[in-house]
C-alpha positions as CSV (number, residue, x, y, z in Angstrom):
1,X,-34.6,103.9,-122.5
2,X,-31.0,103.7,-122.0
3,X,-28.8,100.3,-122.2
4,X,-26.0,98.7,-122.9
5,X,-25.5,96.2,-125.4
6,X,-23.6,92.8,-124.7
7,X,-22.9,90.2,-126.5
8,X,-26.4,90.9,-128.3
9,X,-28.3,91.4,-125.0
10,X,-29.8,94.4,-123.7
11,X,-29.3,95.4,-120.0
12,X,-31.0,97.9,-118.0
13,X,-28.6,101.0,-116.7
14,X,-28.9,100.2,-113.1
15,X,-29.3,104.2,-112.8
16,X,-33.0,103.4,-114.2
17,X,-33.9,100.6,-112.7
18,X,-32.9,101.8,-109.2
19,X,-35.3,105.2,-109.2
20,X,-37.4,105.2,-106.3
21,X,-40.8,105.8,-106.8
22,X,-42.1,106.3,-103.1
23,X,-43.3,104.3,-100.6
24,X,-45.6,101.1,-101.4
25,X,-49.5,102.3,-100.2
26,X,-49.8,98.4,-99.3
27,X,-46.8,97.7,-97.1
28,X,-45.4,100.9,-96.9
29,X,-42.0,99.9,-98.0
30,X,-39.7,101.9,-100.7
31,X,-41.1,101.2,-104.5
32,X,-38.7,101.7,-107.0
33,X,-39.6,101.8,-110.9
34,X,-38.3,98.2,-112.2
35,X,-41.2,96.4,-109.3
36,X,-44.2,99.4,-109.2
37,X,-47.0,99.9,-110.9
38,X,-49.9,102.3,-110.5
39,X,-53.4,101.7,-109.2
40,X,-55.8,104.1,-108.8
41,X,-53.0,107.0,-108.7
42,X,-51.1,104.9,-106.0
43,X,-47.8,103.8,-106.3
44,X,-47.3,99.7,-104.9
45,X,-45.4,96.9,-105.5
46,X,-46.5,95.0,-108.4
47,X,-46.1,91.6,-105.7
48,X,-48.6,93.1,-103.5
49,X,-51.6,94.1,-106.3
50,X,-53.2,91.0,-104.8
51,X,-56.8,90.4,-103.0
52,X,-56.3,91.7,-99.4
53,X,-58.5,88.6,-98.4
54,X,-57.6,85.3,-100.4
55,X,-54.3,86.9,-101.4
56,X,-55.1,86.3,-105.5
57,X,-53.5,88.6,-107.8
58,X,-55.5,90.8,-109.6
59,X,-55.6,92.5,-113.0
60,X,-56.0,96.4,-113.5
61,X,-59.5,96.9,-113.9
62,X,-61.1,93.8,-112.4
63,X,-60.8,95.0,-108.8
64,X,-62.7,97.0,-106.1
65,X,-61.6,99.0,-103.4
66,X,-62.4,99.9,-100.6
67,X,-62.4,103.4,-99.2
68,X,-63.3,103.0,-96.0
69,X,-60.4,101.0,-94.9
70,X,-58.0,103.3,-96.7
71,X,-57.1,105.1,-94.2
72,X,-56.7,102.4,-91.0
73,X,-55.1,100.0,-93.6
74,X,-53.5,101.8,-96.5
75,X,-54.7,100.7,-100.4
76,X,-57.1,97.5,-100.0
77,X,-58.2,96.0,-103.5
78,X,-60.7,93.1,-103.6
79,X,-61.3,90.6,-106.2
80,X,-64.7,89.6,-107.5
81,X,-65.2,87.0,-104.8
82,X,-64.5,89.2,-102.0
83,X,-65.7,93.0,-103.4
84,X,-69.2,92.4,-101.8
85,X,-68.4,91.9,-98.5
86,X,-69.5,94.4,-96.0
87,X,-66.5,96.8,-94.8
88,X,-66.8,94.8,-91.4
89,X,-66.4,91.4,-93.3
90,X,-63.3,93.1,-95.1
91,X,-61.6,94.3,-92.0
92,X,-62.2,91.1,-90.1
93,X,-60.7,89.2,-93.3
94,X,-57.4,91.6,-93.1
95,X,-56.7,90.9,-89.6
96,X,-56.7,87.1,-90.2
97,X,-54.4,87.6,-93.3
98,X,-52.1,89.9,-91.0
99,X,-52.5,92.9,-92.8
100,X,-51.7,95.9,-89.7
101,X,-53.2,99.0,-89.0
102,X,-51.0,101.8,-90.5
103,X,-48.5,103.4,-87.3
104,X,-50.5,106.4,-87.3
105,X,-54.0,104.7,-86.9
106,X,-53.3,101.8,-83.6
């Protein structure tokens, strides 16, 4: 990892911090290394690894997904409360939180 040192402090060469990653599989907006993380071989924001239903973040390996919505809705992860839920339930749920059909599926 390359720094610079100031004062005793380490900094991050913006150069690093500022690689793009892709686009978010959530909100489809531009991921770049310093806020992504990977889930499920998905690049997202580490802000939007959160219930798509109650909005609770989650923890890597304490989540479900659903495949069926992957498609309409990009990457949907469920936390234990809402992983059960038919795919109807789920879908329902996302439109009350907001959550849009990806451009390519309206």
């Amino acid at each position: 990892m390359s720094g610079k040192v100031c004062k005793g402090v380490i900094t991050m060469d913006p150069i690093f911090i500022n690689v793009k990653l892709g686009k978010c599989d959530v909100c489809n907006k531009s991921v770049y290394k310093v806020d992504g993380i990977q889930v499920d071989y998905r690049i997202i924001h580490e802000h939007c690894f959160k219930c798509a239903c109650c909005s609770q973040s989650l923890q890597k390996g304490d989540i479900s997904r659903d495949n069926l919505l992957q498609n309409e809705y990009g990457l949907s992860c469920f936390c234990r409360d809402h992983m059960l839920l038919s795919t109807s339930e789920k879908t329902e749920q996302l439109v009350k939180m907001g959550r849009k059909k990806r451009k390519n599926h309206q």
